[in-house]
N, CA, C and O atoms as a Maestro MAE file, in Angstrom:
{
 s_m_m2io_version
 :::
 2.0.0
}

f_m_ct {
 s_m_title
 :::
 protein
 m_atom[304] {
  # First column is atom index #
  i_m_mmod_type
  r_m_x_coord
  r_m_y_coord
  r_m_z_coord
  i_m_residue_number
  s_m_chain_name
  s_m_pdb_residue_name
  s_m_pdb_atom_name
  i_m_atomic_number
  :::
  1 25 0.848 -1.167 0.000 1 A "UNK " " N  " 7
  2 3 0.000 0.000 0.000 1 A "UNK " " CA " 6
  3 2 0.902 1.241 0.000 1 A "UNK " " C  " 6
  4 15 1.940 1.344 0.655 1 A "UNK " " O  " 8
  5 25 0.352 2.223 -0.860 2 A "UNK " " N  " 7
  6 3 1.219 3.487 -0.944 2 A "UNK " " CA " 6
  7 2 0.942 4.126 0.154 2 A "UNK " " C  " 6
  8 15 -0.084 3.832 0.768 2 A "UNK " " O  " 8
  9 25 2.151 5.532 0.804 3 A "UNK " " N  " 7
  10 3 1.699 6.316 1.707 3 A "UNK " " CA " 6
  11 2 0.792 7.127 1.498 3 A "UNK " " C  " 6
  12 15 0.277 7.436 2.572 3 A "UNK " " O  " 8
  13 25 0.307 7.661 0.601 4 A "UNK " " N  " 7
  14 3 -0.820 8.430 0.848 4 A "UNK " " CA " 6
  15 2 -2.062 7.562 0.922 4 A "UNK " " C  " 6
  16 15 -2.901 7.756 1.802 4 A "UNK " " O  " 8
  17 25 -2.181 6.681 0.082 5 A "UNK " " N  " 7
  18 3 -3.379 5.212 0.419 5 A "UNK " " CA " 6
  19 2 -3.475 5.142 1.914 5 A "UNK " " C  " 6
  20 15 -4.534 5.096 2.540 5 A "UNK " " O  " 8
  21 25 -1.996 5.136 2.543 6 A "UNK " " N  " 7
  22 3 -2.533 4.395 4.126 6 A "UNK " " CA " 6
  23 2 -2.871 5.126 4.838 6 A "UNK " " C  " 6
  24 15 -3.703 4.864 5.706 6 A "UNK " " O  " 8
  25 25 -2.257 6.406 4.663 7 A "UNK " " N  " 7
  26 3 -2.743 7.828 5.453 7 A "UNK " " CA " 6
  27 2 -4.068 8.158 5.284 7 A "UNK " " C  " 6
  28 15 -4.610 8.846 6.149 7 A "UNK " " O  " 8
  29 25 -4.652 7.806 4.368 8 A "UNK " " N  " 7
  30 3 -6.138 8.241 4.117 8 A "UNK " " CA " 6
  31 2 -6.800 7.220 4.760 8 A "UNK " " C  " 6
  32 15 -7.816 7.529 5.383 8 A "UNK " " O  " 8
  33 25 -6.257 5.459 4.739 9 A "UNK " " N  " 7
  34 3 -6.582 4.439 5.366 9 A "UNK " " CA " 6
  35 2 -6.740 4.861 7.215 9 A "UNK " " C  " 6
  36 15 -7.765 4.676 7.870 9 A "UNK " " O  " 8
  37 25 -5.581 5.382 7.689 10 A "UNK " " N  " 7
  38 3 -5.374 5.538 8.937 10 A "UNK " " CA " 6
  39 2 -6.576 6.450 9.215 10 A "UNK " " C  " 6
  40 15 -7.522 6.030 9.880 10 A "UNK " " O  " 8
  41 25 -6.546 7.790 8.675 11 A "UNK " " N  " 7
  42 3 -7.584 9.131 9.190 11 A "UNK " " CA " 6
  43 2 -8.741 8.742 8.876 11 A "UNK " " C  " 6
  44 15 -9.431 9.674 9.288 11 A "UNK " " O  " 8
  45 25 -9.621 7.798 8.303 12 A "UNK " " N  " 7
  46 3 -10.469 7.153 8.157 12 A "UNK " " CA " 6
  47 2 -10.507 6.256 9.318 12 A "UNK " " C  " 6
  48 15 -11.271 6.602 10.220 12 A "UNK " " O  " 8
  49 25 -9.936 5.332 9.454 13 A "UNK " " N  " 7
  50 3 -9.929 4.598 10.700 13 A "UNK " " CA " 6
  51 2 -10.031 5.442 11.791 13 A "UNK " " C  " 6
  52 15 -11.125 5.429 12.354 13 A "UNK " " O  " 8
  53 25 -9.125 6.216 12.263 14 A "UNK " " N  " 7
  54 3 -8.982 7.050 13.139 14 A "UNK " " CA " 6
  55 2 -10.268 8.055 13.587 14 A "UNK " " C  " 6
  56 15 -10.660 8.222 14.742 14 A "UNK " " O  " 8
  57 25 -10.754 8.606 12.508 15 A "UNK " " N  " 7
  58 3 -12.379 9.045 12.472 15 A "UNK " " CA " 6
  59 2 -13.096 8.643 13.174 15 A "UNK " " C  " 6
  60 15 -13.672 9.191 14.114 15 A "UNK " " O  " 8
  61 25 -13.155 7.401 12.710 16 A "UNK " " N  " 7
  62 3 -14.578 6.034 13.241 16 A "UNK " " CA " 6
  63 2 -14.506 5.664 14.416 16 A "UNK " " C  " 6
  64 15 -15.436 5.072 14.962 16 A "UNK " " O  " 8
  65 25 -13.246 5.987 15.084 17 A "UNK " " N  " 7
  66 3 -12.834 4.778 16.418 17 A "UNK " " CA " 6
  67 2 -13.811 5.704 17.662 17 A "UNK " " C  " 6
  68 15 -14.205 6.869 17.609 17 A "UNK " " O  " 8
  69 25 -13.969 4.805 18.597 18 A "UNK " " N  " 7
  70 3 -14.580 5.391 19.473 18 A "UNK " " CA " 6
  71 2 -13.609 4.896 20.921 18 A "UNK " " C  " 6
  72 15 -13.693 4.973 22.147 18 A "UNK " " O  " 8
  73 25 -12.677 4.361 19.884 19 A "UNK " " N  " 7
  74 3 -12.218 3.523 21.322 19 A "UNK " " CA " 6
  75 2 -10.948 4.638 21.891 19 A "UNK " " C  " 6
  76 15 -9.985 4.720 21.127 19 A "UNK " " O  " 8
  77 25 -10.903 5.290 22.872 20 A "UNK " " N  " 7
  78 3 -10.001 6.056 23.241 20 A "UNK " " CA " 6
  79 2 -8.522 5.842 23.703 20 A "UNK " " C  " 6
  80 15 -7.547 6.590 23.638 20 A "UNK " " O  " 8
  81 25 -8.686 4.488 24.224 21 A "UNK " " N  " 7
  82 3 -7.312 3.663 24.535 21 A "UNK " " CA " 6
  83 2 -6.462 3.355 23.169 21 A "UNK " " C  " 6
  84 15 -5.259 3.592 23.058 21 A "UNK " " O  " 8
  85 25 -7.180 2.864 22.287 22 A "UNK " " N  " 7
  86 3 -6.848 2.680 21.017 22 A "UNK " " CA " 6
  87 2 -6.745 3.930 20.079 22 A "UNK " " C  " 6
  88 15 -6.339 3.824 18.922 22 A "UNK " " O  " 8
  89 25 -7.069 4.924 20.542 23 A "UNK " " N  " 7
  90 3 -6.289 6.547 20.110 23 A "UNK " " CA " 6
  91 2 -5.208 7.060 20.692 23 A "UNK " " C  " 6
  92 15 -4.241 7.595 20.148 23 A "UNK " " O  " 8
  93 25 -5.490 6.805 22.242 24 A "UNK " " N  " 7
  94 3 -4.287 7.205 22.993 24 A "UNK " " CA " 6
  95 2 -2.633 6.321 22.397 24 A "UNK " " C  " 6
  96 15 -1.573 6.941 22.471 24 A "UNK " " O  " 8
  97 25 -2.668 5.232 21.982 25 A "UNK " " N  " 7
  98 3 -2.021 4.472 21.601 25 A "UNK " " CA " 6
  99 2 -1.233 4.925 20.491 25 A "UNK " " C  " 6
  100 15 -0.013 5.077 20.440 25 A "UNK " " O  " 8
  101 25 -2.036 5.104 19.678 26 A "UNK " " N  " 7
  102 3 -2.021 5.600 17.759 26 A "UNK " " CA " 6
  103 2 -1.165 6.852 18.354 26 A "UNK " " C  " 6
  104 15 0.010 6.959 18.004 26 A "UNK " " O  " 8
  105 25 -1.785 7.879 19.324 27 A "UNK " " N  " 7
  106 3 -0.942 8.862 19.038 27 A "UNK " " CA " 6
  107 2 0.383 8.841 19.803 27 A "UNK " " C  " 6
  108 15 1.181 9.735 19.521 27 A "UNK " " O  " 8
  109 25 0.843 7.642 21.042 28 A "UNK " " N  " 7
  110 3 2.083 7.516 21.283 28 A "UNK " " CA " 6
  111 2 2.705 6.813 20.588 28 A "UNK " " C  " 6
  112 15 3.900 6.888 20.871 28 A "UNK " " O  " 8
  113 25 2.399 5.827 19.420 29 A "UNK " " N  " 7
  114 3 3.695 5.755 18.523 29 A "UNK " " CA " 6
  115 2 3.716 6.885 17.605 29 A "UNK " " C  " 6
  116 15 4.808 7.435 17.468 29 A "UNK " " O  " 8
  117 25 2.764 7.320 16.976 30 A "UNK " " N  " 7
  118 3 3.270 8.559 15.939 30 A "UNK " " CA " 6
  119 2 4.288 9.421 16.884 30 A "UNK " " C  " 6
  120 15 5.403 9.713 16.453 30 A "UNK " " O  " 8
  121 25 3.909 9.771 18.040 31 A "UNK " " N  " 7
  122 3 4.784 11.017 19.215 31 A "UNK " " CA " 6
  123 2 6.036 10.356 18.877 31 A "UNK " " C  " 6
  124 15 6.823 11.253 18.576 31 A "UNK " " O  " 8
  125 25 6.662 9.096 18.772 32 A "UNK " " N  " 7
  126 3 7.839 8.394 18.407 32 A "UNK " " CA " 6
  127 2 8.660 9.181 17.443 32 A "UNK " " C  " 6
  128 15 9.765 9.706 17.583 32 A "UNK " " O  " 8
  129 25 7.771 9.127 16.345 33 A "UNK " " N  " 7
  130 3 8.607 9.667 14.967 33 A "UNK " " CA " 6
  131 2 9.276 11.095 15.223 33 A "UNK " " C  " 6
  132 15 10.335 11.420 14.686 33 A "UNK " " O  " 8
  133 25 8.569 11.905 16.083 34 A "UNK " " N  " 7
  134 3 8.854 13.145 16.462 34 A "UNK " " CA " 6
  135 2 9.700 13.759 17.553 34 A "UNK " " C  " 6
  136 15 9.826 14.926 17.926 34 A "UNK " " O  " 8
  137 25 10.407 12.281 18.073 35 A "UNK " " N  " 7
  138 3 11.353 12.832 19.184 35 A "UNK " " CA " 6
  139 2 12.754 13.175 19.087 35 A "UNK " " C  " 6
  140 15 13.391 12.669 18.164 35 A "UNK " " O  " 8
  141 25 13.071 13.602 19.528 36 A "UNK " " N  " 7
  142 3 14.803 14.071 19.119 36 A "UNK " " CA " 6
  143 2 15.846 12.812 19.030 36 A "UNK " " C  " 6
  144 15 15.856 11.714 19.587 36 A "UNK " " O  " 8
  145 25 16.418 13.227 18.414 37 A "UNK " " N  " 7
  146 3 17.697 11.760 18.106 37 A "UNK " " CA " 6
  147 2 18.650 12.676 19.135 37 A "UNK " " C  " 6
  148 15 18.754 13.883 19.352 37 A "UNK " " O  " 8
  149 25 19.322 11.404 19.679 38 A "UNK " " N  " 7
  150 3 20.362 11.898 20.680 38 A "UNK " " CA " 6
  151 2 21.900 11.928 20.411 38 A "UNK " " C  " 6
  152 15 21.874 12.019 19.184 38 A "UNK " " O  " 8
  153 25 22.732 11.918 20.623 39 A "UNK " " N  " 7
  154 3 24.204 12.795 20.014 39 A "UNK " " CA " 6
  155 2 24.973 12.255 21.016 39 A "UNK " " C  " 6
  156 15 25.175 12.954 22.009 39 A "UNK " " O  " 8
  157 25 25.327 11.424 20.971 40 A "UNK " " N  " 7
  158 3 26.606 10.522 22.261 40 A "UNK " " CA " 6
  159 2 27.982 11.265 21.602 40 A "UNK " " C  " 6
  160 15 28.429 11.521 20.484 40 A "UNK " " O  " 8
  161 25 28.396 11.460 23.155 41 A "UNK " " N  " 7
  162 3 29.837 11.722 22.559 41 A "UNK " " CA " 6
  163 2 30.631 10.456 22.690 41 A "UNK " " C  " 6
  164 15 30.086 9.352 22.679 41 A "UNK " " O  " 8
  165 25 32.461 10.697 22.866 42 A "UNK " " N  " 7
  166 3 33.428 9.423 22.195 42 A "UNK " " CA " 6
  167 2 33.074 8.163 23.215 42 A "UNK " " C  " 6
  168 15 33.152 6.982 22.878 42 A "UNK " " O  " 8
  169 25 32.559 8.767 24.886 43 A "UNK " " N  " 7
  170 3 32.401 7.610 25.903 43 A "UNK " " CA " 6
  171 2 31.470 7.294 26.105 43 A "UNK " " C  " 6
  172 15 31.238 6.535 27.046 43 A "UNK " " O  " 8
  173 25 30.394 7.827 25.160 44 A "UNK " " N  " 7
  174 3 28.832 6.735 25.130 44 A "UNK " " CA " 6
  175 2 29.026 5.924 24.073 44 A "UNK " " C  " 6
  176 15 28.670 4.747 24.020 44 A "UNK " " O  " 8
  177 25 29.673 6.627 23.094 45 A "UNK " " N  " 7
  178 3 29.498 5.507 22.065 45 A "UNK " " CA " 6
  179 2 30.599 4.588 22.109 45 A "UNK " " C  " 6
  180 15 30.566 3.801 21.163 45 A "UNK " " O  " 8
  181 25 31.481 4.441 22.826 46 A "UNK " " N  " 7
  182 3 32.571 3.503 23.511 46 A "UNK " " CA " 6
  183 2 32.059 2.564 24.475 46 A "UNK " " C  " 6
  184 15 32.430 1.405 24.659 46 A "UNK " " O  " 8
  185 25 31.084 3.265 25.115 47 A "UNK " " N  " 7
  186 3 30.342 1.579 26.540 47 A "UNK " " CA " 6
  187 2 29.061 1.270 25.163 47 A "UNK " " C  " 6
  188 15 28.864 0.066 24.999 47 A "UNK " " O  " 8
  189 25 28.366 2.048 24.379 48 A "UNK " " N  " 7
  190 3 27.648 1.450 23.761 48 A "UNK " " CA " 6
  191 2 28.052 0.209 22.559 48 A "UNK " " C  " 6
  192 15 27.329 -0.647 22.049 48 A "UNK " " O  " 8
  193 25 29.157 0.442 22.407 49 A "UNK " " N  " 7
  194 3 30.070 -0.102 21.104 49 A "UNK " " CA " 6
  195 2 30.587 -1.428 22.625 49 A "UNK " " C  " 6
  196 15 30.056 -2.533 22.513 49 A "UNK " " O  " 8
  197 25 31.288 -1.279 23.540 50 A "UNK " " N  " 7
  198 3 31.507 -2.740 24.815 50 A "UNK " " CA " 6
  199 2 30.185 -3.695 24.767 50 A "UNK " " C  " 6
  200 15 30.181 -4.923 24.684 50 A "UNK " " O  " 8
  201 25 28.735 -2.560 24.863 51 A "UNK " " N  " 7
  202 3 27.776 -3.479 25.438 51 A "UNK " " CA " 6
  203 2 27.317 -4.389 24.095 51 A "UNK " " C  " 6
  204 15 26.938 -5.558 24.160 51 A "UNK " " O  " 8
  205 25 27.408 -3.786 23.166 52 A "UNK " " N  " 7
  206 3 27.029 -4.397 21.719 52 A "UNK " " CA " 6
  207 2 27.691 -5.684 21.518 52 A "UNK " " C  " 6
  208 15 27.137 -6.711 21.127 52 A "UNK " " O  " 8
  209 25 29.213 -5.508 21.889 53 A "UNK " " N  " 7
  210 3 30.503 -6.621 21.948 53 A "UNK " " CA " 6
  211 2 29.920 -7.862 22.983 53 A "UNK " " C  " 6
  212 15 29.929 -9.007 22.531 53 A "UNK " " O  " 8
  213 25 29.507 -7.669 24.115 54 A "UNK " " N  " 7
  214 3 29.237 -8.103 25.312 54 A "UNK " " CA " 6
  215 2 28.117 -8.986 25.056 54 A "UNK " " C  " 6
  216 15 28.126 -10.217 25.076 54 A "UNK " " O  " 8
  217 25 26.740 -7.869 24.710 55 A "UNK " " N  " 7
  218 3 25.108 -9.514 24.215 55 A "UNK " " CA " 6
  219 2 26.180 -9.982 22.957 55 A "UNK " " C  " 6
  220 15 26.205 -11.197 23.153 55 A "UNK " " O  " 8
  221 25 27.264 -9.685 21.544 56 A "UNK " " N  " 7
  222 3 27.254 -10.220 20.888 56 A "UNK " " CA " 6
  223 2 28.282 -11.910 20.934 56 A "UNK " " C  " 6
  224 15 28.208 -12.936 20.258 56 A "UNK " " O  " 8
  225 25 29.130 -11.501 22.027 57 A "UNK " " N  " 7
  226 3 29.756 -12.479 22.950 57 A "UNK " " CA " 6
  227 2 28.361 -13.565 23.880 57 A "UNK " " C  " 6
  228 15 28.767 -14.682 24.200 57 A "UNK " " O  " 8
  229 25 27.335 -13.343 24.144 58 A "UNK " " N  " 7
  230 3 27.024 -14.048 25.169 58 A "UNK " " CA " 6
  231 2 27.224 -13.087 26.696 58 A "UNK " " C  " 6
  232 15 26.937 -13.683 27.734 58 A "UNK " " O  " 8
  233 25 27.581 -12.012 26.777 59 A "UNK " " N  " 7
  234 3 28.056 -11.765 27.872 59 A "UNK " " CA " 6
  235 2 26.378 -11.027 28.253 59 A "UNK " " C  " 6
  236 15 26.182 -9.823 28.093 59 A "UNK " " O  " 8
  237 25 25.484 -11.810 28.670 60 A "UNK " " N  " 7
  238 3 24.458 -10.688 28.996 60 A "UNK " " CA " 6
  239 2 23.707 -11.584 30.581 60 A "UNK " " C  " 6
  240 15 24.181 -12.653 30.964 60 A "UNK " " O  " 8
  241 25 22.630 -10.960 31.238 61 A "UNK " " N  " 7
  242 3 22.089 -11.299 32.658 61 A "UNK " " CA " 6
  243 2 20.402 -11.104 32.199 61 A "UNK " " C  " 6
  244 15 19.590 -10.443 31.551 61 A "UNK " " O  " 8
  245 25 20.704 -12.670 33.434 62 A "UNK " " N  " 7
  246 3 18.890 -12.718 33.231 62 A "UNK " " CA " 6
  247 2 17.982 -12.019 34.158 62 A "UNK " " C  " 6
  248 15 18.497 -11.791 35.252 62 A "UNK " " O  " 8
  249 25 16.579 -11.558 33.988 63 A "UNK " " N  " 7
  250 3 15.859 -10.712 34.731 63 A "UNK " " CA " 6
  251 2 16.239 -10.761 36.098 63 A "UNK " " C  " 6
  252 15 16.787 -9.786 36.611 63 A "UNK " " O  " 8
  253 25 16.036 -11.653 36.649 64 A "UNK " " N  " 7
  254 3 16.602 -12.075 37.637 64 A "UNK " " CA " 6
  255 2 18.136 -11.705 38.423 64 A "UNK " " C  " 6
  256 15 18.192 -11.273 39.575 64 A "UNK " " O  " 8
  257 25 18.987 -11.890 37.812 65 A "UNK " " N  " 7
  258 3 20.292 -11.744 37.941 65 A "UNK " " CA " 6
  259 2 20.795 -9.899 37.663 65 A "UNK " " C  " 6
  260 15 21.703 -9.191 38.099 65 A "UNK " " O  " 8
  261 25 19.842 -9.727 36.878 66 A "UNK " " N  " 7
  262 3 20.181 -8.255 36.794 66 A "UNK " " CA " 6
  263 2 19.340 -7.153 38.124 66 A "UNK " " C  " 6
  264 15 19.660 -6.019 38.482 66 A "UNK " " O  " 8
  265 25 18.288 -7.972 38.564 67 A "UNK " " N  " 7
  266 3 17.523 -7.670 39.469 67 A "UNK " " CA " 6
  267 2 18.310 -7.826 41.129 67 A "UNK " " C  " 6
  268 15 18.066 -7.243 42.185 67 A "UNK " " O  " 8
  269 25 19.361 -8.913 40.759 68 A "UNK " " N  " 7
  270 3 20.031 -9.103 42.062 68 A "UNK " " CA " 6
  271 2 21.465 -8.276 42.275 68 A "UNK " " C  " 6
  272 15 21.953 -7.939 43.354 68 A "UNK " " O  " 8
  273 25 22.041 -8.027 40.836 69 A "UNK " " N  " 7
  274 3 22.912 -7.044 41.299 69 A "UNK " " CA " 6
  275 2 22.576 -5.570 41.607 69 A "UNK " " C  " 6
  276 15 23.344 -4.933 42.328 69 A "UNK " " O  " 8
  277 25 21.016 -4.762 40.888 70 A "UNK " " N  " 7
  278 3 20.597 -3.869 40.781 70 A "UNK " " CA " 6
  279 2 20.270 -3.623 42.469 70 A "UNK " " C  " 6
  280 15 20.409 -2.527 43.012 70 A "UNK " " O  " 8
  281 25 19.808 -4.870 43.175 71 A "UNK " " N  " 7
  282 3 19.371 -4.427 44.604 71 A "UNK " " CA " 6
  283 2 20.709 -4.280 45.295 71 A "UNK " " C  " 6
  284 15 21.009 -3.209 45.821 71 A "UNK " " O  " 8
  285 25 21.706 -5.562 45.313 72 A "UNK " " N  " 7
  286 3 22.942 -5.117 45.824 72 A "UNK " " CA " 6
  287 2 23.572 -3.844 45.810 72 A "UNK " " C  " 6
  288 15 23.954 -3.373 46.882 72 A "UNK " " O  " 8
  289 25 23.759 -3.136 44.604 73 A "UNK " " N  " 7
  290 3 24.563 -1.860 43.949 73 A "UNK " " CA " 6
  291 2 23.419 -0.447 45.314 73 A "UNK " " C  " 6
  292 15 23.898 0.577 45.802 73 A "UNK " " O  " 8
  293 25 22.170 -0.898 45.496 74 A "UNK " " N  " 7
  294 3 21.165 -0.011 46.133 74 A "UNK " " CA " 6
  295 2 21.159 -0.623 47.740 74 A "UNK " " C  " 6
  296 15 20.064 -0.465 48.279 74 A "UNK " " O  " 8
  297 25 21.909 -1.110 48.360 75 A "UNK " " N  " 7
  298 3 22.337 -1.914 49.520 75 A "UNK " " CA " 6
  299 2 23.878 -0.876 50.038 75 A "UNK " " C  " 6
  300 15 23.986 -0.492 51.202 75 A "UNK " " O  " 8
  301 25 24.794 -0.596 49.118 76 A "UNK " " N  " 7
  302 3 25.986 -0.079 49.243 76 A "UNK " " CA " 6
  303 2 25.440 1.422 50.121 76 A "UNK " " C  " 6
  304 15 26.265 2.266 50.470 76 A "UNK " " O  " 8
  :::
 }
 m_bond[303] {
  # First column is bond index #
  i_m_from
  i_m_to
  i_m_order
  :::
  1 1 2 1
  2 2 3 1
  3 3 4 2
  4 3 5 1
  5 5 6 1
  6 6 7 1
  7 7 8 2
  8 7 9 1
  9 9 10 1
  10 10 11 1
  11 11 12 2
  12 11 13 1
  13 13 14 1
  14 14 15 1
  15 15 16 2
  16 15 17 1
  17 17 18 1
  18 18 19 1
  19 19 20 2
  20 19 21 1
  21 21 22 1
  22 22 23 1
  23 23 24 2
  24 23 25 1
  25 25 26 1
  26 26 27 1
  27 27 28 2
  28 27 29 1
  29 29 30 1
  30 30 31 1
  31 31 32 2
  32 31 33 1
  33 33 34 1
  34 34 35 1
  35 35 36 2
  36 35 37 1
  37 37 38 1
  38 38 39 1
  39 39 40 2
  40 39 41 1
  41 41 42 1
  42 42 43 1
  43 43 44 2
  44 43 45 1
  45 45 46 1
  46 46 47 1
  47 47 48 2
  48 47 49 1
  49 49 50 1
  50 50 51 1
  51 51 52 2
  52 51 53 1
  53 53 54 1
  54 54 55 1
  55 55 56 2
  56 55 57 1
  57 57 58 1
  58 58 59 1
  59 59 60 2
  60 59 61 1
  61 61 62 1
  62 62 63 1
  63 63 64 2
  64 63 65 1
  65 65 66 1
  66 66 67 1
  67 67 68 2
  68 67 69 1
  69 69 70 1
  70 70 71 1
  71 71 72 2
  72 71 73 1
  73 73 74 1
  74 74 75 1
  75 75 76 2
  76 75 77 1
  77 77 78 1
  78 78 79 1
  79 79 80 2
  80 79 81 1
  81 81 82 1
  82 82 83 1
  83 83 84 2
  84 83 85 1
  85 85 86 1
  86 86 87 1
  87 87 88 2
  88 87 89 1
  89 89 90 1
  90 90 91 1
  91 91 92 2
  92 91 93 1
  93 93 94 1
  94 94 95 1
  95 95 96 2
  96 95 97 1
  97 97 98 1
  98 98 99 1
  99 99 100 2
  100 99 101 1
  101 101 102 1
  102 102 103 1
  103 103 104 2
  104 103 105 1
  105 105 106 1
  106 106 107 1
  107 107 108 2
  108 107 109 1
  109 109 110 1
  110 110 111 1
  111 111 112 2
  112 111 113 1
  113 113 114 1
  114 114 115 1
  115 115 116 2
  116 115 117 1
  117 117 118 1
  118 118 119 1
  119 119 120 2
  120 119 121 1
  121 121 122 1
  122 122 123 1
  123 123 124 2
  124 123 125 1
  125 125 126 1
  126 126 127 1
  127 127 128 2
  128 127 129 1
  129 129 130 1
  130 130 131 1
  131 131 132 2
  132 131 133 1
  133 133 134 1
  134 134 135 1
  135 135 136 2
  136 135 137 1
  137 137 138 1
  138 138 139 1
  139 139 140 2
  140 139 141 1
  141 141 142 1
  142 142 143 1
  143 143 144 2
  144 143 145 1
  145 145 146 1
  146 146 147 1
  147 147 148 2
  148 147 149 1
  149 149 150 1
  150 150 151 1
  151 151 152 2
  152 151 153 1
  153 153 154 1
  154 154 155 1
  155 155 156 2
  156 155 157 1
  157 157 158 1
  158 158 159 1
  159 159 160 2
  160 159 161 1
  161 161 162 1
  162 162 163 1
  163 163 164 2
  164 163 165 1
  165 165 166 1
  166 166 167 1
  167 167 168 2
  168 167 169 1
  169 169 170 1
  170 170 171 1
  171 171 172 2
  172 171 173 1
  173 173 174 1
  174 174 175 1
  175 175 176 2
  176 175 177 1
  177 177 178 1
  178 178 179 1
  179 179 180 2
  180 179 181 1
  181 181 182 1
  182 182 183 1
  183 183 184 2
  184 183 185 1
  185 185 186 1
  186 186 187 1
  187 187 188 2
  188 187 189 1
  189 189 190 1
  190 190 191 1
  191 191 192 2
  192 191 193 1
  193 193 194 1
  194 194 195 1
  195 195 196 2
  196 195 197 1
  197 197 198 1
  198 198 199 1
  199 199 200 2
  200 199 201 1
  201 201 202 1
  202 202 203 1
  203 203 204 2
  204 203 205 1
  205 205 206 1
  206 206 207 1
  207 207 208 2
  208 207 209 1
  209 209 210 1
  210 210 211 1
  211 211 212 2
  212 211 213 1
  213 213 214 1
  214 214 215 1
  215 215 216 2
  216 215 217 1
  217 217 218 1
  218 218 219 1
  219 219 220 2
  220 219 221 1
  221 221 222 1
  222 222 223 1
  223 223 224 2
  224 223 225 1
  225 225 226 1
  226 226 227 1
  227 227 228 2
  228 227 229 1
  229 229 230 1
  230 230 231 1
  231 231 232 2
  232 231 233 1
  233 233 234 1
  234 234 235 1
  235 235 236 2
  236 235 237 1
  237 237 238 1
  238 238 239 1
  239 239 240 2
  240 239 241 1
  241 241 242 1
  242 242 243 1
  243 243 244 2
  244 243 245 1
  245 245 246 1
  246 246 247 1
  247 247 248 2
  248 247 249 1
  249 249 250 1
  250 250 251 1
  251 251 252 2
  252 251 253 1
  253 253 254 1
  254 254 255 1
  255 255 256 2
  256 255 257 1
  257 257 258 1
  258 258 259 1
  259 259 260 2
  260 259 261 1
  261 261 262 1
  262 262 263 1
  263 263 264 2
  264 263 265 1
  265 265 266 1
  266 266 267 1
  267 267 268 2
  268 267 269 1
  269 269 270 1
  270 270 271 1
  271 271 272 2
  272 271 273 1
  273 273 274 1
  274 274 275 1
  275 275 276 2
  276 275 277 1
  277 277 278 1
  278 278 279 1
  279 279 280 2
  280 279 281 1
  281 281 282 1
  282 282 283 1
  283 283 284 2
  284 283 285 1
  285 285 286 1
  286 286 287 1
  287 287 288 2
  288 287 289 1
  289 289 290 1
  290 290 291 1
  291 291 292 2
  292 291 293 1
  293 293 294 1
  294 294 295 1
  295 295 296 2
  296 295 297 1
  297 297 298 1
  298 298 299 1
  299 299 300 2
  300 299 301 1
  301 301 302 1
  302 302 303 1
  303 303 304 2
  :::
 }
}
């Protein structure tokens, strides 16, 4: 489907709905498209570039385990 097809598809849909949860919704992913991109400098994108290395190694923690060092680190 072309973009202007779906856009007319959507505001049509969007028209009809009565359901407000299901608007509130629609308009927090569109709010998505519209948020600022963020700008790391050399030492974000250096632990972001480790952590990438790290899940791509295997090196990652389960809910759990991240939940148990998170309370420890809040124990200190």
């Amino acid at each position: 489907m072309e973009s202007m097809e779906l856009k007319k598809h959507l505001i049509d849909k969007i028209k009809k709905s009565e359901n407000n949860h299901l608007l509130e919704e629609a308009y927090r992913l569109l709010e998505l498209e519209t948020q600022a991109i963020y700008k790391l400098n050399d030492e974000q994108k250096s632990a972001v570039a480790e952590a990438r290395e790290q899940i791509k190694n295997g090196q990652v923690l389960t809910d759990d385990q991240a939940n148990q060092e998170i309370d420890s680190w809040l124990k200190k």
